[in-house]
Each structure stands twice: as structure tokens, then as C-alpha cells.
C-alpha positions in Angstrom: -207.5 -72.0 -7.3 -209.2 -73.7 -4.5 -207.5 -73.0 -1.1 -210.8 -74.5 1.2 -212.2 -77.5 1.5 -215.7 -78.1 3.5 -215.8 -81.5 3.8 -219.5 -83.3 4.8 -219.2 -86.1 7.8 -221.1 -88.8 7.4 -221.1 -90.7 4.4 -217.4 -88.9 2.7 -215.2 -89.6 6.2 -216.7 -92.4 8.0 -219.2 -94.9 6.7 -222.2 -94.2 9.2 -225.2 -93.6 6.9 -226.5 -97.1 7.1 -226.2 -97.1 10.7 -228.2 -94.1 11.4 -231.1 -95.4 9.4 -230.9 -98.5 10.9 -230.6 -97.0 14.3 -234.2 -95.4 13.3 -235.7 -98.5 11.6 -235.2 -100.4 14.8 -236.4 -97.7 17.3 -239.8 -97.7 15.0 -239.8 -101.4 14.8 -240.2 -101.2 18.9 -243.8 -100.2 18.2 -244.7 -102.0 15.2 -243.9 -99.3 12.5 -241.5 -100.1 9.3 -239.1 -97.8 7.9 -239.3 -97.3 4.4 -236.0 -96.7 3.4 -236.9 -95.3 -0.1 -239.5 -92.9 1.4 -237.1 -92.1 4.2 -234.5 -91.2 1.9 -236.7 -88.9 0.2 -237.3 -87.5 3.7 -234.1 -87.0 4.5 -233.2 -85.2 1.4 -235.7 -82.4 2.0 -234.4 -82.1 5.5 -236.6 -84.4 7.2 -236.1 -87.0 9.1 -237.0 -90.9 10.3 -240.3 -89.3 12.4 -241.7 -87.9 9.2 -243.0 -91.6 8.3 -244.5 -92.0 12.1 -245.9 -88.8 12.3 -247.9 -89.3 8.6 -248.9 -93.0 10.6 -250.4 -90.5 13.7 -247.7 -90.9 16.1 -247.8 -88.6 18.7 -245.0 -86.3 19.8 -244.5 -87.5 23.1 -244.5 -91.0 21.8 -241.6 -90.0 19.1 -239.8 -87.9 21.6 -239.0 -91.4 23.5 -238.4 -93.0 19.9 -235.7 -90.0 19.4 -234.0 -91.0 22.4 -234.2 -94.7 21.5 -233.1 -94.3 18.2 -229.9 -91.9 19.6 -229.0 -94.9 21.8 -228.9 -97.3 19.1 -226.7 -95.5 16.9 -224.3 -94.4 19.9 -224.2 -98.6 20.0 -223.8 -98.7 16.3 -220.9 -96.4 16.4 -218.9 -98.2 19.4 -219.3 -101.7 18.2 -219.6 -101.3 14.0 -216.6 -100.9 11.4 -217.5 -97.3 10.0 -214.0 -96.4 8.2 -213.8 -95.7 5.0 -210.4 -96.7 3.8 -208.1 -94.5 2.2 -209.8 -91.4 3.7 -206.7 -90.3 6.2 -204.3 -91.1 3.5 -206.1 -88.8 1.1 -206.7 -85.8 3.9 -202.7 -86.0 4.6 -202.2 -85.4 1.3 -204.8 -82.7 0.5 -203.3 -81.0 3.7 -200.1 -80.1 1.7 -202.4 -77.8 -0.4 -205.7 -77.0 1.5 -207.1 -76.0 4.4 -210.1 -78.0 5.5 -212.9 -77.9 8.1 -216.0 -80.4 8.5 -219.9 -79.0 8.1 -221.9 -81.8 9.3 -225.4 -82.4 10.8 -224.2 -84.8 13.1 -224.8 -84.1 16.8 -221.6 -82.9 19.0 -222.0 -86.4 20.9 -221.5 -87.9 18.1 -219.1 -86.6 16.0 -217.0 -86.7 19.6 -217.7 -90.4 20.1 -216.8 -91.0 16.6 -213.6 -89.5 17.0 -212.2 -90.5 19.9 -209.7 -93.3 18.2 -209.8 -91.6 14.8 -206.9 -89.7 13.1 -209.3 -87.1 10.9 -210.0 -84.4 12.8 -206.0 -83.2 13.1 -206.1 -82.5 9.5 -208.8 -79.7 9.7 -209.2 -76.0 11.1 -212.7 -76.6 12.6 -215.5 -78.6 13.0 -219.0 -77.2 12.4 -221.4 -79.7 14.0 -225.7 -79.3 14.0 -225.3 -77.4 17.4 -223.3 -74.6 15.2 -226.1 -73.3 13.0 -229.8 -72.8 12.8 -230.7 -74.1 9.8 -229.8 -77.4 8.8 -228.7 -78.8 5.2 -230.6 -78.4 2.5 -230.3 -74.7 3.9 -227.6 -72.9 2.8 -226.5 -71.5 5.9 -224.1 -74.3 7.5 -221.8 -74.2 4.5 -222.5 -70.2 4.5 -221.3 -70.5 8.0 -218.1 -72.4 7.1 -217.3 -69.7 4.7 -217.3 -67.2 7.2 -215.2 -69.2 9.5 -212.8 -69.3 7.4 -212.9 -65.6 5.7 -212.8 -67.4 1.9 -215.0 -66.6 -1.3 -217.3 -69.1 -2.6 -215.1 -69.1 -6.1 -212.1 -70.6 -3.7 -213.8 -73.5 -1.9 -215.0 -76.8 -2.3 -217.7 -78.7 -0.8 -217.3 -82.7 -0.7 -220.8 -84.1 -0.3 -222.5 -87.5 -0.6 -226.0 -87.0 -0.6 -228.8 -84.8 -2.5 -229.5 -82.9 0.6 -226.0 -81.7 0.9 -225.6 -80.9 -2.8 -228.2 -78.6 -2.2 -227.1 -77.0 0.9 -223.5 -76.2 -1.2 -225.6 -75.3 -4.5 -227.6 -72.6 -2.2 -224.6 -71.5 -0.6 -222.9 -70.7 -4.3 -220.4 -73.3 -3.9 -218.5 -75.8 -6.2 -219.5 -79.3 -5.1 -217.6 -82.9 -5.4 -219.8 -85.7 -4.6 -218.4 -89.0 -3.5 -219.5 -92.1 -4.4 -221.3 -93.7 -0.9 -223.2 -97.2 -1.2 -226.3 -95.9 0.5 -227.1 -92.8 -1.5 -225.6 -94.0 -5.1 -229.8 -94.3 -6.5 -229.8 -90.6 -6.3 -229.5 -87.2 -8.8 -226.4 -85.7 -8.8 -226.3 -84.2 -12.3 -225.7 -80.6 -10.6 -222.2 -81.3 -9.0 -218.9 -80.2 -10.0 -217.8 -83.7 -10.4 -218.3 -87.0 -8.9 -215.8 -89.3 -7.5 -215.0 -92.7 -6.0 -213.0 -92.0 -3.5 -211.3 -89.1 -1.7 -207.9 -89.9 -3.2 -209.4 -88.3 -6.2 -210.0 -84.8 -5.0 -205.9 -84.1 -5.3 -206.1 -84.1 -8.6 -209.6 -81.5 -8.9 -207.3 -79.3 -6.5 -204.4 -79.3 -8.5 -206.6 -78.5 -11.9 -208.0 -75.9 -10.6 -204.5 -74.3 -10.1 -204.0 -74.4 -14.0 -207.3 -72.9 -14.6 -206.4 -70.3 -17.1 -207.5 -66.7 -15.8 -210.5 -65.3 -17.3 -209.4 -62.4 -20.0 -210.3 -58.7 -19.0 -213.3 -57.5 -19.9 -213.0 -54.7 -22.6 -215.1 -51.7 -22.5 
């Protein structure tokens, strides 16, 4: 049975995705540069980022170090001022809480996630939150959800990663672990042939929970 869920942030609990690309299309767009949102996708997913596209136009560092901090500005805006719920997604933790325990892995930054949170109900429902400042190596590395394992003292064969993107996948593939991927708008053009299953909406995940609870136990092996 599954007794742990890592849960990704952004994207599967609040609907910032768009806005952080958006944050970085306008910080380029201050010098002239577009952000190609198919090719920046395709960045993101081998743990790149929005500079990859400036850097391959001959960007300098110094110059994308003050578009870093532009870009971190506009999506600190972004997340004051823009709706990023996703509905359903407290009602759906309360409910899981009866027969999990959970804990966030994100790559969001710890001023983030804490702006984010400051009016929001999700964070009561889980044991810990594993932000980018908690690990080395970032998603598609296995080592954040390795690191959530640990935190929690589970096996891979009793948790469950909820993901929305390709990158994340293959963080929780890499780590060994089953993976649910949730249906988000921004990412839905992508693979996911190699999760566990694929949802709509969080509400869903009860049900994948309880199943696993009926999962018949494999026989002995004979000798």
C-alpha cells in the first residue's frame, strides 16, 4: 500500500507555470530577445532554464545575472496580484490526509513557495516541505525525491510522486518511484507514457491510494 505522497509544487498545487515563463519572456523582452516557449520547454525539461535561449543568442553572464533578478521580480508580482489556485486541490489533500502522509519536493525558491503560502491552506496537510535550497541537484536528478524518501524513512515501493511535467517524471523515474501525473494546461503537449497513471485532477489520487491497498500480495517464491 502507499503510505507517502511527494507531491511536486508548481503546476499539481497552485497554477504558477505560466507565470514563471512569462515572468522570463518579459525580463528577455527588456533587451529585445523572444522566448520561445516550445524551445524553452524543452529546456526546462532537461533541467535548463529561460537563460539557455540568451546564452545560445551570446548573452553575457553579467548581463543575465540582472535578467535573473528581473525575471524573480516579475514573478514575485505575478504571484501577489494573479489567480494561481487550482480548485479542488485543498479539498482533495484533506481527504488524502485521512490515509497518507505527504510532503512537497519542489524547485521553487524558499521566497517563493513562502510568498505563495502566506494566505493558502496547503501546507498544514503535509510533514515537510523540500524547497530548491534543500538539495543539490535539481529535478531531472534523482536526488530531491531521493531526499524526500529519506525524510520520511519510507521505501520507494510505498510512495507516490504526483508530477506534472517531463522533468519531474524523470526525477521520480530515477529515484525508483511510482509516478501520477496530473493533467496541467501548460505542459499537456508532452510524453508521459512512463507514469503510473495520469489524472485530471487531484480528487482522483484517493481512489489510486485506496487500489493500492487491495493489491493482492505477490505469492512466495518457491525454491
Amino acid at each position: 500500500m502507499k503510505k507517502y505522497i511527494l507531491f511536486d509544487h508548481d503546476g499539481v498545487l497552485v497554477d504558477t507555470e505560466f507565470w514563471y515563463h512569462r515572468a522570463g519572456e518579459r525580463a528577455l523582452a527588456d533587451i529585445g530577445l523572444a522566448l520561445d516557449k516550445d524551445q524553452y520547454l524543452r529546456d526546462m525539461n532537461l533541467g535548463l532554464g529561460t537563460w539557455a535561449q540568451a546564452r545560445a543568442a551570446g548573452v553575457d553572464e553579467r548581463i543575465i545575472d540582472g535578467l535573473r533578478e528581473a525575471r524573480d521580480a516579475y514573478y514575485q508580482e505575478y504571484l501577489r496580484t494573479e489567480a494561481i489556485e487550482i480548485d479542488g486541490v485543498v479539498e482533495a489533500l484533506a481527504e488524502l490526509s485521512e490515509h497518507v502522509r505527504m510532503a512537497v519536493v519542489t524547485t521553487a525558491k524558499r521566497r517563493d513557495f513562502e510568498l505563495i503560502h502566506q494566505k493558502r491552506r496547503i501546507t498544514r496537510f503535509m510533514d515537510f516541505v523540500l524547497v530548491r535550497e534543500d538539495y543539490e541537484l535539481a529535478k531531472p536528478h534523482p536526488e530531491p525525491y531521493l531526499t524526500g524518501l529519506r525524510r520520511f524513512g519510507a521505501t520507494r515501493e510505498e510512495t507516490l510522486v504526483v508530477e506534472d511535467s517531463p522533468r519531474g517524471l524523470n526525477s521520480a523515474l530515477a529515484a525508483g518511484i511510482d509516478c501520477v501525473v496530473v493533467h496541467n494546461e501548460f505542459m499537456k503537449a508532452h510524453d508521459f507514457s512512463q507514469a503510473s497513471h495520469r489524472i485530471d485532477t487531484l480528487a482522483e489520487l484517493r481512489d489510486i491510494v485506496l487500489a493500492t491497498a487491495r493489491e493482492p500480495l505477490s505469492p512466495p517464491s518457491r525454491a
